[in-house]
N, C-alpha and C positions, 0 to 999 in steps of 0.2 A: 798685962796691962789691959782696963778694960776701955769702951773709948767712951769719948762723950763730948759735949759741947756747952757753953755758958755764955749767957753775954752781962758785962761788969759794967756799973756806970763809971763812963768819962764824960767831963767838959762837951756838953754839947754834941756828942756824936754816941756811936756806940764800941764798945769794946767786945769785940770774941775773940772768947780762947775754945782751944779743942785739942783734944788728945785721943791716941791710936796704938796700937800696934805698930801700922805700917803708914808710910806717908799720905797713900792714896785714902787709906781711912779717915786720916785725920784731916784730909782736904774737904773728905766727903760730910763731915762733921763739922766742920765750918760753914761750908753749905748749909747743912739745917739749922747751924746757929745762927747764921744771915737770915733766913727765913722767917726762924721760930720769933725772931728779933721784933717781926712785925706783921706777922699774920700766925692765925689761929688754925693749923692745917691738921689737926688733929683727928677731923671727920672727913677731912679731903682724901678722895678719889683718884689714882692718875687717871688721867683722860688722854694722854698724849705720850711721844717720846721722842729728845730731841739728842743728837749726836755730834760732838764737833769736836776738833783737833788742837791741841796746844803746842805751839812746837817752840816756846821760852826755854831758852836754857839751864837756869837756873832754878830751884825749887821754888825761890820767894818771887817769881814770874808768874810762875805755873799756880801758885796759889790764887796770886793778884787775876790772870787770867779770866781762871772759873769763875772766881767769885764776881768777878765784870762781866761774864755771862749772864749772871744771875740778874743783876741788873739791865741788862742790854734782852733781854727776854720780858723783862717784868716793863719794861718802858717800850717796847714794840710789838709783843705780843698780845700784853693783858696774860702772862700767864708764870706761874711760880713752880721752880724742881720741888718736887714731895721724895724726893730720893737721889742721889747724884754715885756711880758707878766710875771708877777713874782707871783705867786698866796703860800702864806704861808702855811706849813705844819704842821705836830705834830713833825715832826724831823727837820724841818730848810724851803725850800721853792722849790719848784718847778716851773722851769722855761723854758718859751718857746719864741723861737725867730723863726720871720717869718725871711729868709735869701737868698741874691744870691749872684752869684758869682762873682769876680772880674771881670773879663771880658764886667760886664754888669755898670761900676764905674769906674765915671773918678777920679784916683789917683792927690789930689790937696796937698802933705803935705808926711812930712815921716811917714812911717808906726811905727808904737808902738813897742817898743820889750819888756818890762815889766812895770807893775804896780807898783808904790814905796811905801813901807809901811809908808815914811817921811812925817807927814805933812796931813796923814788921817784923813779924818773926814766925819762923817754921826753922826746925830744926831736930834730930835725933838724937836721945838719951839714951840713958843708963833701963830705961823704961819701955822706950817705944817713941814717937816720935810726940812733938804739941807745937803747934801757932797759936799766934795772938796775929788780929789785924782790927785796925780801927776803921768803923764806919762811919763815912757824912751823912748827915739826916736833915 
C-alpha cells in the first residue's frame, strides 16, 4: 500500500482522509493533510523540531492528539510540522515534527480551529491502515 493524504469538501469544515502501511504513517499523513489543507509548505524549510508524548489509549485519541498538536503549535508558536515522525511506546507514542514558521508559508485556505470527534475514524485493513477526521475552520 502506498501512503498518502487528501482533503474532501464537507459542510463548512474540512475533510481528511489518509492512508499507510502502518498506523503511525498514516497519522503522519494526516498531519500533512491538516497542513497542506491551509498553507503552501512546498518551499518550506525546517527550521526547528518539536517532541512530545501521547499517552491516549486508544488509536482514535492518539490520532485526535497529534493532530491538536498541530493546532496548539500553530496558535502559540506562529509555527507548522513540514514532517511529523510517530515512533510507538509502552505508554502510547512518541512524537516528533520537523517544523517552521509561518512566516516562512504561504497561507492558501482558513486555518483549523478544532478537530471534530464526528465522523472519526482510523482503523487497519486488508491493505494497510486509513483515517478520516473532520476539521473546524
Amino acid at each position: 500500500m502506498d501512503s498518502g493524504h487528501r482533503a474532501v469538501p464537507h459542510t463548512a469544515d474540512i475533510r481528511i482522509e489518509a492512508w499507510a502501511p502502518t498506523r503511525e504513517e498514516c497519522v503522519a499523513q494526516a498531519v500533512r493533510g491538516l497542513v497542506e489543507s491551509f498553507a503552501d509548505v512546498s518551499r518550506a524549510v525546517p527550521t526547528d523540531t518539536t517532541t512530545f508524548e501521547v499517552t491516549a489509549e486508544t488509536v482514535e485519541d492518539r490520532l485526535v492528539a497529534v493532530l491538536d498538536e498541530v493546532l496548539f503549535l500553530l496558535d502559540t508558536q506562529d509555527v507548522l510540522p513540514l514532517s511529523a515522525v510517530i515512533e510507538p511506546t509502552d505508554g502510547g507514542d512518541t512524537v516528533r515534527f520537523e517544523v517552521t514558521g509561518l512566516d516562512q508559508v504561504e497561507l492558501v485556505g482558513a486555518a483549523p480551529k478544532a478537530i471534530s470527534l464526528h465522523e472519526l475514524r482510523i482503523e487497519e485493513g486488508p491493505d494497510g491502515w486509513s483515517c478520516g477526521v473532520t476539521v473546524d475552520v
